[in-house]
N, C-alpha and C positions, 0 to 999 in steps of 0.2 A: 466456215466460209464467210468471208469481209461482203456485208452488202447493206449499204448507207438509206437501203431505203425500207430498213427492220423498224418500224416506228414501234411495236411492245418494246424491242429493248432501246430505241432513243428517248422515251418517254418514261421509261418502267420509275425515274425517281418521282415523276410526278402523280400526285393524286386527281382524282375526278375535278375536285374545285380548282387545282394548280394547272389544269389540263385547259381547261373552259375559261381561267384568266389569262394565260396566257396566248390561248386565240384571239380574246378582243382587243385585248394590248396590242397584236400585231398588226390587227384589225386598223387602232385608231392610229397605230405607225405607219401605217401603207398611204395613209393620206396626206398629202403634200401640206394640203391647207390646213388641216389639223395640226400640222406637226409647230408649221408657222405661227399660228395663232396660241400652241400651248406656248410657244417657248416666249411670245410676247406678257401673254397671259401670264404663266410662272412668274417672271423676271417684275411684273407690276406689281403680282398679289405678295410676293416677300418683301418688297421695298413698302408697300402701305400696310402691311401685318395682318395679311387676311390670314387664316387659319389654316393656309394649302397643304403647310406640309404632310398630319395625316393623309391628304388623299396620295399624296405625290411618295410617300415610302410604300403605299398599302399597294400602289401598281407599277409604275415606271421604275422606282426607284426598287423595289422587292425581286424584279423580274431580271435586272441585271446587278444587283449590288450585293455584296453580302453581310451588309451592313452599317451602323456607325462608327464602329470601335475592330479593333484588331477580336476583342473577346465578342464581339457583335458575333463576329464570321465564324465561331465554333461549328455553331448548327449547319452552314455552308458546308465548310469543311467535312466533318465526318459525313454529313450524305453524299458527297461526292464519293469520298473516300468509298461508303458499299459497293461502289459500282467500280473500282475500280480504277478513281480519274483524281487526279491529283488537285491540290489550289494554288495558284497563284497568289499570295495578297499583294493586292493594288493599291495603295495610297491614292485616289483620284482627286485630290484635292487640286486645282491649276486656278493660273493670274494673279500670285501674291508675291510682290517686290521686294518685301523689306527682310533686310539681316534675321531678325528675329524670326520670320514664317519660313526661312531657310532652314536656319538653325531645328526647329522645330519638325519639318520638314524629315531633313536628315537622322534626328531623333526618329522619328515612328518609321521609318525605313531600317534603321536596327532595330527597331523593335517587332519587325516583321521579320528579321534576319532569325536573331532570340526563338521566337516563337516556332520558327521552320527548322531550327536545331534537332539534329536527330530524328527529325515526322518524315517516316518515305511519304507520308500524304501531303506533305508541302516542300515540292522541290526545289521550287525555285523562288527569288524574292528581286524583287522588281524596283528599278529609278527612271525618272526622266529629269536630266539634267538641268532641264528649264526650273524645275523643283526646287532647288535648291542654289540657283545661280540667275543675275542679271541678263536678260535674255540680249540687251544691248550692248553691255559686255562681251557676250556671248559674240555677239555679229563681230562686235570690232577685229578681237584675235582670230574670229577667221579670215576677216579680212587682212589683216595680218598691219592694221593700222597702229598705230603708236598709242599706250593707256596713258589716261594722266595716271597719278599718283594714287588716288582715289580706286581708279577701274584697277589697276594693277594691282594693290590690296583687296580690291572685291573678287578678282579671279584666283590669287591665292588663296583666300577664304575657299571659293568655288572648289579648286586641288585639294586642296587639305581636306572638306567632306566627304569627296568621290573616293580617294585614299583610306579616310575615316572606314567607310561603309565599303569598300571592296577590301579591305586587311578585316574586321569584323566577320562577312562571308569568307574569307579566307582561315580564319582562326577557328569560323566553325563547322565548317567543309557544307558550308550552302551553299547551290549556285545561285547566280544572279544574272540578271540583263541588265544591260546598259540599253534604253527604249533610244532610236532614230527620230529625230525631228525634221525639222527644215532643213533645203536645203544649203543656205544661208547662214547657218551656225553647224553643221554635219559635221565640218570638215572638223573644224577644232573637236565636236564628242568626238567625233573616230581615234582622232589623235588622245584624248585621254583614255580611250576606252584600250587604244593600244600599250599604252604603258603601264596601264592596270592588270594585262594579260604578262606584257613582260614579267612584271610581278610577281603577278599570283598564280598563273600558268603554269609553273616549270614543270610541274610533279605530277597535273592532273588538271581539267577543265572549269573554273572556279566563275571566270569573268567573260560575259558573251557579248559582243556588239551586237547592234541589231541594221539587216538590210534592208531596205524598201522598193525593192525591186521593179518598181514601177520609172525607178530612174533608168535610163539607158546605159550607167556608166557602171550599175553597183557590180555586173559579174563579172566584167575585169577586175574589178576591187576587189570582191573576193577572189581572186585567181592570186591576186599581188598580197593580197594579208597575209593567204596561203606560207606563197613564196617567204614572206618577213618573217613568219612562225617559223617554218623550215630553220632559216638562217640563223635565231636566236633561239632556236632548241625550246619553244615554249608551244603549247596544245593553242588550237584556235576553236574557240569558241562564238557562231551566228547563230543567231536567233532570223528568221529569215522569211519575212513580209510582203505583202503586196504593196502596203503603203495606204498613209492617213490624211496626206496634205497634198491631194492632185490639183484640185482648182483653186486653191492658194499659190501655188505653185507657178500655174501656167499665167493665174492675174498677173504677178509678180513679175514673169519673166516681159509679160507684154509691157506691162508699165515701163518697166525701167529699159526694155527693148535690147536683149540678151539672150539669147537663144534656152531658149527650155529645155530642164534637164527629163522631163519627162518624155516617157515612150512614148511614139506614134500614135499605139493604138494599142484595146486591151490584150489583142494575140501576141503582140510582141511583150510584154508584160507578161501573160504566160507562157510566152517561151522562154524567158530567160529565168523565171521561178524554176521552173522543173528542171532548168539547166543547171543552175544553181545547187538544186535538189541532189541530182545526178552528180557535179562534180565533188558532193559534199562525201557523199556515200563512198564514192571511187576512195575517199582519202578520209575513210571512217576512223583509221585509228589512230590520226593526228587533228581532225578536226569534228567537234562535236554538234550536234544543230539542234535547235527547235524549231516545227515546220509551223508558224503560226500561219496558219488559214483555214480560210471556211470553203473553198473550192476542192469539190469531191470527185474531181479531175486527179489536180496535185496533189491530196491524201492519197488517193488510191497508188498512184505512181511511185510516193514513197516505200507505202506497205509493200506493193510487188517487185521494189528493187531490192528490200531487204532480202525477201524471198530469195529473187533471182543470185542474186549474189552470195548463199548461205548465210546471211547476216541475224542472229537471233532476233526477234520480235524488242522482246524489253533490252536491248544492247544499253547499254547507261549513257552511249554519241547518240542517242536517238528519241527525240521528244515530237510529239504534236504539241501544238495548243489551241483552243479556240475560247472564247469569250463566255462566260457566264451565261445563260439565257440565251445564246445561240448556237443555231450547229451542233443540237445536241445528237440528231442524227449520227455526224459523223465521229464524236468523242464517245458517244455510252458505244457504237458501234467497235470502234476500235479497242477500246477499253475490255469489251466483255471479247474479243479474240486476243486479251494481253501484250497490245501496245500499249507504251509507256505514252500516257497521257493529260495533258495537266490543263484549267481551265481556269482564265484571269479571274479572279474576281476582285473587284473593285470596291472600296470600303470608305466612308468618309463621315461627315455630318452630312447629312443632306442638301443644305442649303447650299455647300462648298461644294458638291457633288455635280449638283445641277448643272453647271458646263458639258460638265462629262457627258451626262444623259440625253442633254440637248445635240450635241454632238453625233451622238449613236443613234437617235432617232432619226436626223439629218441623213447620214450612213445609211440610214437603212432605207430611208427614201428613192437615194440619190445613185445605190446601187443594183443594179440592173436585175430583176430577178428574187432580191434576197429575199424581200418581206414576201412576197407572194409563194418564193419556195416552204418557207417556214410554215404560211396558215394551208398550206399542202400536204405538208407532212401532222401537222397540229388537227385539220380536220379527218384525215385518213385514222388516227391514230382513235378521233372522237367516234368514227362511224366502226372502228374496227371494237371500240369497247360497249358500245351502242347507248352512250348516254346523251 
């Protein structure tokens, strides 16, 4: 029986000291002004060469990352794998412009492809297009403005890697996500993410776009991808999100004084996830999904539509995911009833990582609930082993 509030088995891969660190961590995450103060703090002590990093991989960086190096995240990997829950590897590396960080870039994204060859304990392997492409580029061809000679060469570059690295997943039957950014540059991923499925799609579900369902427009969108798979005889593959850029978003839409594409409010936001959810399943054996979330709402609603509908548990259209070092309630949960379940983990040099972390610490602040659900379940799990 599915029940997300089993903290022995959310917790079982953690030991006593991994148990007790990862309460204070969430501890000093839950604080606004702590979080403020690290990320000033961080960002000084590596520009003038203080010694940070030790402290910053032995707690922030250890609790969501699985490492430096692709060979870092071994030890990540096969623990997850005992429990039954797949990896993710993440390249988190972001904010680097030049050809060569691209290039590079695009390299250790096959080289995460490589590694996930053949391992059911690494399903899937991961891009965010910002990675490896001009982000102002990026804007331009969505806005559908004229390249000089220069942009139009660096977006070809941009094609040629996305192609590169979804024919790689394709030659070695790994899935991959294409990750959702802005919504300012959307339009164009969506568009390559579409002709990537054209592709690689025909035979089976290789290449997934991702939705962020916090927009109000994404579940027609998926209603209309649907329909274009239909049409050209190819699987649709979503990965299918709440979303990472809302108050960028909403500044953005004020500034420039353009109607916001975000939802009203967080109900309508989860109304159209679970809608989403539900039309995904109704049209299981043409389109495949990953439910990435940590709301034990829309998990559960997945798990008992499989149910309802005879749908196998491990169906191979049918993923959770939830992040490294969180929500492990509902992934070891799910994992030990045999959903198919897979957890990012995120891998870089440290220093390069540091965005990411500051990021998720933010996240975690700024999300209603999360951190305090977490040292909830963290401390129930300490009084239930009684150390």
């Amino acid at each position: 029986m599915l029940n997300f509030d089993n903290t022995e088995i959310a917790f079982s891969s953690k030991s006593n000291a991994e148990l007790k660190k990862a309460y204070w961590l969430f501890k000093m995450v839950g604080s606004n002004a702590l979080v403020k103060f690290g990320k000033s703090f961080t960002h000084l002590a590596f520009q003038i060469g203080l010694p940070i990093k030790t402290i910053v991989k032995a707690t922030i960086f250890k609790q969501f990352c699985g490492g430096e190096s692709i060979n870092d995240c071994s030890v990540a990997i096969q623990n997850l794998s005992k429990y039954n829950v797949g990896t993710i590897l993440d390249y988190s590396v972001e904010g680097k412009e030049s050809d060569e960080n691209f290039e590079h870039t695009a390299q250790e994204i096959i080289a995460t492809i490589l590694k996930a060859k053949g391992k059911k304990e690494i399903p899937f392997s991961v891009f965010k297009v910002t990675g490896i492409a001009k982000f102002s580029v990026l804007e331009k061809v969505n806005a559908q403005e004229k390249l000089t000679e220069e942009e139009q060469k660096s977006f070809d570059q941009t094609c040629l890697r996305i192609e590169k690295i979804c024919r790689t997943a394709f030659e070695n039957d790994v899935k991959i996500f294409i990750d959702a950014e802005e919504s300012w540059i959307q339009d164009c991923i969506d568009n390559l993410a579409e002709q990537m499925m054209i592709k690689f799609n025909q035979s089976k579900v290789i290449v997934y776009n991702t939705l962020q369902m916090y927009r109000h427009d994404r579940l027609e969108f998926l209603k209309k991808s649907f329909e274009k798979a239909q049409q050209g005889n190819y699987f649709l593959g979503v990965k299918i999100v709440r979303g990472a850029y809302m108050e960028k978003e909403r500044l953005r839409a004020s500034e420039k004084n353009y109607p916001s594409p975000i939802q009203k409010d967080k109900l309508s936001t989860d109304a159209d996830y679970n809608a989403a959810i539900t039309f995904s399943i109704e049209n299981i054996d043409r389109i495949a999904i990953c439910a990435g979330t940590h709301n034990e709402e829309s998990s559960l609603q997945l798990a008992q539509l499989l149910q309802q509908k005879g749908i196998d548990k491990n169906h191979p259209h049918v993923f959770f995911a939830q992040l490294l070092g969180m929500s492990d309630h509902i992934s070891f949960n799910l994992a030990k009833e045999n959903f198919n379940v897979a957890k990012y983990v995120p891998y870089g040099p440290v220093k390069e990582v540091l965005p990411y972390l500051i990021r998720r610490a933010e996240e975690n602040t700024s999300v209603a609930g999360q951190t305090s659900r977490e040292l909830g379940l963290l401390t129930k799990e300490i009084k239930r082993r009684k150390i």
